[in-house]
C-alpha positions as CSV (number, residue, x, y, z in Angstrom):
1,X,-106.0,-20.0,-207.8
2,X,-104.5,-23.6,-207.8
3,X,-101.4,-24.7,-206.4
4,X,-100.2,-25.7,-209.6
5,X,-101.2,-22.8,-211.8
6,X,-99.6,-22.5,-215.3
7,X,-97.6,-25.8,-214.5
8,X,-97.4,-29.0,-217.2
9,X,-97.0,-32.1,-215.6
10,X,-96.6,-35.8,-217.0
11,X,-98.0,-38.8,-215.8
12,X,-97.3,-41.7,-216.9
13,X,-98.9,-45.5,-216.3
14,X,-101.9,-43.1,-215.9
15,X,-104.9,-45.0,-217.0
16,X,-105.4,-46.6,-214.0
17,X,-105.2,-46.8,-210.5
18,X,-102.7,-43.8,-208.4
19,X,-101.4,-42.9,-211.9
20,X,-105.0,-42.5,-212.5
21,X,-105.5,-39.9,-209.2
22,X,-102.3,-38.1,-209.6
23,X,-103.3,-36.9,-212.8
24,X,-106.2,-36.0,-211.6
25,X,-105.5,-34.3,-209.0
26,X,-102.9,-32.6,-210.5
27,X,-105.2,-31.1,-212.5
28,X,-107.5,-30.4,-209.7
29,X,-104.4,-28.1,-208.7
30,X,-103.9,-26.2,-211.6
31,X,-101.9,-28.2,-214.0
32,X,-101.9,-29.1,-217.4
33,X,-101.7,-32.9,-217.7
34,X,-100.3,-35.7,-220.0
35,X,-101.6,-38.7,-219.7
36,X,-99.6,-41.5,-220.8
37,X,-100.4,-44.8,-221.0
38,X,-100.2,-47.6,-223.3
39,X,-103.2,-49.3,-222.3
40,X,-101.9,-52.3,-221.3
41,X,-102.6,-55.4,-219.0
42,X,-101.3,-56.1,-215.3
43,X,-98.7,-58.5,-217.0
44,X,-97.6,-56.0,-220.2
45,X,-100.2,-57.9,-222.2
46,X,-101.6,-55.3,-225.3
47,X,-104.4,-53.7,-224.3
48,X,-106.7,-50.7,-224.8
49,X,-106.5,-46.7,-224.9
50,X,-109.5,-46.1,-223.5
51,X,-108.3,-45.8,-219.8
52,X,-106.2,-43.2,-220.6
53,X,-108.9,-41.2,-222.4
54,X,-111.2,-41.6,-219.7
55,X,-108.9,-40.1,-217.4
56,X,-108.6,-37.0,-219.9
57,X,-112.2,-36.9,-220.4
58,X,-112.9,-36.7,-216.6
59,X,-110.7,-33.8,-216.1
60,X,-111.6,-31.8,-219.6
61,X,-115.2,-32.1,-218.0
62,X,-114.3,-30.4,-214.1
63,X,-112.7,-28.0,-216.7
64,X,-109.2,-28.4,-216.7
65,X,-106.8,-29.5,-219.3
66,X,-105.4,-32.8,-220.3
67,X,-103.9,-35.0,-223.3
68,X,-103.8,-38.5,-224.3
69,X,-100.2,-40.2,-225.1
70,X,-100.2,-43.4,-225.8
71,X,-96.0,-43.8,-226.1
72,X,-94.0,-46.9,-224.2
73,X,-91.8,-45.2,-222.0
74,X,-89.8,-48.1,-221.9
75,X,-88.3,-47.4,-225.1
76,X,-85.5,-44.7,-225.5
77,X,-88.1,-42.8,-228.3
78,X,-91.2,-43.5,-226.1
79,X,-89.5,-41.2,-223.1
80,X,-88.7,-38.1,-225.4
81,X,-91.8,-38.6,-227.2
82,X,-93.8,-37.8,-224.1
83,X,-91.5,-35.2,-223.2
84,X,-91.8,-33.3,-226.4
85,X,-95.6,-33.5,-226.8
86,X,-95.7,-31.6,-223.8
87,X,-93.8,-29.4,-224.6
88,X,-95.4,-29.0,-228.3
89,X,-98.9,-28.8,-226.5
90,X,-98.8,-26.6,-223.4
91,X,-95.3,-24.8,-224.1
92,X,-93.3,-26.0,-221.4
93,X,-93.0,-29.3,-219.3
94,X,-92.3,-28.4,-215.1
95,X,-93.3,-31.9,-214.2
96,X,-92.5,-35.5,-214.5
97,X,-94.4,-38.3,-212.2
98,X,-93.1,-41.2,-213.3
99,X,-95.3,-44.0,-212.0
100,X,-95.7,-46.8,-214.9
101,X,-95.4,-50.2,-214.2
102,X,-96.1,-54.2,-214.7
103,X,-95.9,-57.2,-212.8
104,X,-94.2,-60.5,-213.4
105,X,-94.2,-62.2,-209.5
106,X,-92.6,-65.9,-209.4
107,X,-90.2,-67.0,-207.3
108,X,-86.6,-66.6,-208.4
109,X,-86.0,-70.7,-209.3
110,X,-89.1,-70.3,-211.2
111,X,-88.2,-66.7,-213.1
112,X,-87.8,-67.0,-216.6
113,X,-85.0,-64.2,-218.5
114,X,-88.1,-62.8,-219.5
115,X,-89.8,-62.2,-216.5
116,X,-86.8,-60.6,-215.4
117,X,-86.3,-58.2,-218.8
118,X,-89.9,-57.0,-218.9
119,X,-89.8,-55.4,-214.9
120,X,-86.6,-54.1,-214.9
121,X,-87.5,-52.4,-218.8
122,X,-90.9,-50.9,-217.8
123,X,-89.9,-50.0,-214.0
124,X,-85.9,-48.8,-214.1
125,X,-85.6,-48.4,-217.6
126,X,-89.3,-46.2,-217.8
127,X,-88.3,-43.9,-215.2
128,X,-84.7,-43.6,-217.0
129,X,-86.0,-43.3,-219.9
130,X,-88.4,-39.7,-219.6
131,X,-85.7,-38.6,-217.0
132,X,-83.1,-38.4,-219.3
133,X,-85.4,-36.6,-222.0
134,X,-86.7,-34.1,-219.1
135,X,-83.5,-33.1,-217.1
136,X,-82.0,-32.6,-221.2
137,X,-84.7,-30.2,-221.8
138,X,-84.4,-28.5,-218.0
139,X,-80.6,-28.4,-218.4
140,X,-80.6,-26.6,-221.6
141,X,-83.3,-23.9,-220.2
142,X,-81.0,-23.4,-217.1
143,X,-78.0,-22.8,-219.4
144,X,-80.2,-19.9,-221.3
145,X,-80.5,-17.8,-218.2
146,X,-84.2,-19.2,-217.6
147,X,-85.5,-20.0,-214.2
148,X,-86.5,-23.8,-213.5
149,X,-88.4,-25.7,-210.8
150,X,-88.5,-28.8,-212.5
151,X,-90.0,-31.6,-210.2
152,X,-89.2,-35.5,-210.7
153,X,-91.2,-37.9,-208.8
154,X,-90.8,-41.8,-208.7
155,X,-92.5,-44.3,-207.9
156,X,-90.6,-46.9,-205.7
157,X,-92.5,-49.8,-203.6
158,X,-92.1,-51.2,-200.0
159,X,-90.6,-54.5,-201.3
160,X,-87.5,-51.8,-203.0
161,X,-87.0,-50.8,-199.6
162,X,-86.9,-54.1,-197.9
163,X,-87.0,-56.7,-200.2
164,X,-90.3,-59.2,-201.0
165,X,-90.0,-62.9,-201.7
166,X,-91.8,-63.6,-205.0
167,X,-90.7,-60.4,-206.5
168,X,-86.9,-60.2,-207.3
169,X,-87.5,-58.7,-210.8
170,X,-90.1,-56.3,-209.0
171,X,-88.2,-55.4,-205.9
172,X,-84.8,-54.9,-208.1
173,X,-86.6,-52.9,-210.0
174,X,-88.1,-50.7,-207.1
175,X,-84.3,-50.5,-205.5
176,X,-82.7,-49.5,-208.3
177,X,-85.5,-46.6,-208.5
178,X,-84.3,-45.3,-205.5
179,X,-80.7,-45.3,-206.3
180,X,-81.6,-43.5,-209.4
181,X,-83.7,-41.2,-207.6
182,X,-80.7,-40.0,-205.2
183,X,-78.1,-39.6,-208.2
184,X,-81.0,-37.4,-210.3
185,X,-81.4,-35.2,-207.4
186,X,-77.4,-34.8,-206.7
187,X,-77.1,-34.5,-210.5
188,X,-80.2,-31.6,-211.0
189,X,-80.2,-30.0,-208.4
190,X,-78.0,-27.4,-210.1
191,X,-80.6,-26.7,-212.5
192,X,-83.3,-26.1,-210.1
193,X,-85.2,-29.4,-210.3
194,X,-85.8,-31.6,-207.4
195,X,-86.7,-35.3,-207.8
196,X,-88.3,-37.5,-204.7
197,X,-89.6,-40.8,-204.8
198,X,-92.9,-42.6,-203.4
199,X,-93.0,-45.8,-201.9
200,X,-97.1,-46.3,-201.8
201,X,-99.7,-48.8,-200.1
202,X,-102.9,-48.1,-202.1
203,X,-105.7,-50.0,-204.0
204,X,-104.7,-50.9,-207.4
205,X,-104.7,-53.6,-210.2
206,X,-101.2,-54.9,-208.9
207,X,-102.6,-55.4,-205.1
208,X,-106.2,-56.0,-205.3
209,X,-106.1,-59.5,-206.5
210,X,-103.4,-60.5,-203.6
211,X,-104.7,-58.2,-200.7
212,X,-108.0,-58.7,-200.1
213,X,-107.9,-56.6,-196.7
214,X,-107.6,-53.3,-199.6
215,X,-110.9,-54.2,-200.5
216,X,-112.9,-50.3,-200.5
217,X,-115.1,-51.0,-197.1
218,X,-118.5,-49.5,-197.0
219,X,-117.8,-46.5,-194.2
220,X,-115.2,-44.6,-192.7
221,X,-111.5,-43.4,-194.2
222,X,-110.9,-45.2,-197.1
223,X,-107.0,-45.4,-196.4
224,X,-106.1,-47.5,-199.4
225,X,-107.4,-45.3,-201.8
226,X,-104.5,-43.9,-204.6
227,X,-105.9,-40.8,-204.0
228,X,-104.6,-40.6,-200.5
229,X,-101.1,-41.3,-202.3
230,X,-102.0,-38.4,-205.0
231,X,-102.3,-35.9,-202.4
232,X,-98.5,-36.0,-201.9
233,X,-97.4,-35.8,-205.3
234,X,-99.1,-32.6,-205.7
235,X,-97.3,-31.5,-202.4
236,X,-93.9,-32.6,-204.0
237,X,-94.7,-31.0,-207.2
238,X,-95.6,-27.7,-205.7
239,X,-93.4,-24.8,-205.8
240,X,-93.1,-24.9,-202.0
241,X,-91.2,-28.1,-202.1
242,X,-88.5,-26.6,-203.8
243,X,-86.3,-27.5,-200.5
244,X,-87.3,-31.2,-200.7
245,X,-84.9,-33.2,-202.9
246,X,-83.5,-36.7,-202.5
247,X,-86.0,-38.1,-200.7
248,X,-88.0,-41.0,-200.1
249,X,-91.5,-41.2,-198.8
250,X,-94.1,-44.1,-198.1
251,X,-97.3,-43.1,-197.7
252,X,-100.6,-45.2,-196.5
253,X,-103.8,-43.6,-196.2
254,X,-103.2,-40.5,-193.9
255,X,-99.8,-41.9,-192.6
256,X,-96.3,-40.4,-194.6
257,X,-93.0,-41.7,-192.9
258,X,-90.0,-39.7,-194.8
259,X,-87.2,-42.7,-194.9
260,X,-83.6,-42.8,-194.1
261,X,-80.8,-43.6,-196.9
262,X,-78.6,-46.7,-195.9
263,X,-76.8,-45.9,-192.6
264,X,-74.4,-47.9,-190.1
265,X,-76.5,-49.6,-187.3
266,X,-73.7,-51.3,-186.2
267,X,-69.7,-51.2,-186.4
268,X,-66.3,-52.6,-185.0
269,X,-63.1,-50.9,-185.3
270,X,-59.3,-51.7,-184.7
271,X,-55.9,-50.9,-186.4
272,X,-55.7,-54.0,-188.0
273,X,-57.2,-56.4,-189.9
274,X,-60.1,-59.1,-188.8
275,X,-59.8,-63.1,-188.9
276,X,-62.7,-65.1,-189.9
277,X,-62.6,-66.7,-186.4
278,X,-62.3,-63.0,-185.3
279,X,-65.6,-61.9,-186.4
280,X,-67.5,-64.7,-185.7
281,X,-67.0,-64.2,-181.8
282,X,-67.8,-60.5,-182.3
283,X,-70.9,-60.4,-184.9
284,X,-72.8,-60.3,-181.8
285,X,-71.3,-56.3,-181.4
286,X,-71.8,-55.7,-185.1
287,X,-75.3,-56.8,-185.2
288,X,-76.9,-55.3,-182.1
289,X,-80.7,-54.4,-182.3
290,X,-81.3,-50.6,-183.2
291,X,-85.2,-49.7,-182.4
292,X,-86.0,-47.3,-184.9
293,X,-89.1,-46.6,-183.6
294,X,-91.1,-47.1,-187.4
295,X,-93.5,-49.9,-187.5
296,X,-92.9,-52.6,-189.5
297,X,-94.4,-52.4,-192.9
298,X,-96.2,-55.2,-195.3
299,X,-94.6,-55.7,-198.7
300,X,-97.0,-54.1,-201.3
């Protein structure tokens, strides 16, 4: 028996790297995958299929079941496309990993409009875009009397969380994930889906080339391998995190932290207004140091 049993789930950027491992080991628990990518390059340049179909042909040969979809999620038609050939080929669709990405790093005097277009289409508008198509089709199954445990899971990134110079398309991008993340879980939760999001350090096209310290070493834990990160999207998908919903996680190797939303770590108060001259002599108050006792984390 797998933990996933008789559950379809949707991956998508799943040709490679964690995409790669969360389908995998989805289906290493039980489910029914769809693997969706479009095969291309770190940049969005066009590539190949054939990622994708590797990753289907590795888990149709440990003896579970998976499909190729080769639709561009970015695209209003590309996110219910994926959703419907789920449905159409295993019956249902219970969950959505949304983990599809490029890159387009400069610094923002050097950003061109479409630099900035590309990111914010693939990353915000991707994980939008099957959302919307998935929460239609849980919504309506609610509304017929059915049960639901629907799982959404994003994929955010350290510089979302705290900002990386070099990356304002990327880190927008990443941010805006985890607003969206919060309102889908507020918005579904009626319906009996929960949605989290990941924040990940791993091994993968867009960090090998800058990081050289993720290079695989040749003993021990391999902590930057996606399939550390994999681990906990099958834990999120599972029907035992039905009580986990609106959250965010970053996960390295065998470390999780589960992050805080925004909250006050400093405040003044009075029954009238502040001057300019006011606030200057008491920023000092508003901006004491709060230890909050998590490490510091690189921007991956």
């Amino acid at each position: 028996m797998g933990l996933l049993d008789g559950k379809v789930a949707i991956v998508t950027g799943a040709g490679r790297g964690i995409g790669r491992e969360e389908a995998i080991v989805l289906a290493q628990n039980g489910a029914r995958v769809v693997v969706n990518d479009v095969g291309a390059g770190l940049h969005g340049e066009a590539g190949t299929m054939t990622p994708a179909q590797e990753v289907v042909n590795t888990i149709v040969a440990a003896g579970g079941e998976a499909v190729i979809n080769g639709d561009d999620i970015s695209t209003w038609a590309g996110g219910k496309n994926v959703i419907d050939q789920a449905i159409d080929t295993f019956g249902s669709m219970d969950i959505l990993v949304n983990n599809a990405g490029i890159l387009r790093d400069k610094m923002s005097f050097n950003m061109e409009e479409s630099d900035w277009d590309d990111v914010i289409r693939v990353h915000l508008k991707g994980h939008f875009s099957t959302a919307q198509h998935a929460s239609v089709y849980w919504r309506s199954r609610a509304k017929a009397g059915e049960e639901v445990t629907g799982r959404i899971i994003n994929t955010s990134s350290e510089a979302g969380l705290f900002g990386s110079a070099g990356q304002a398309n990327y880190a927008a991008a990443k941010g805006g994930i985890v607003s969206l993340t919060w309102v889908l879980a507020r918005e579904l939760q009626r319906f009996g889906v929960t949605v989290n999001a990941i924040a990940p350090r791993a091994r993968t096209r867009m960090t090998e080339e800058i990081f050289t310290e993720m290079a695989k070493g040749e003993d021990g834990f391999d902590k930057f391998d996606p399939a550390n990160v994999a681990q906990l999207i099958a834990f999120l998908a599972s029907p035992g995190a039905q009580d986990v919903s609106g959250q965010i996680f970053v996960v390295f190797g065998g470390d999780i932290w589960a992050m805080s939303a925004f909250r006050p770590v400093g405040e003044l108060h009075r029954d009238h207004a502040w001057t300019p001259e006011e606030l200057l002599e008491a920023k000092g108050e508003l901006f004491k140091t709060h230890d909050s006792g998590i490490p510091p984390f690189t921007f991956f």
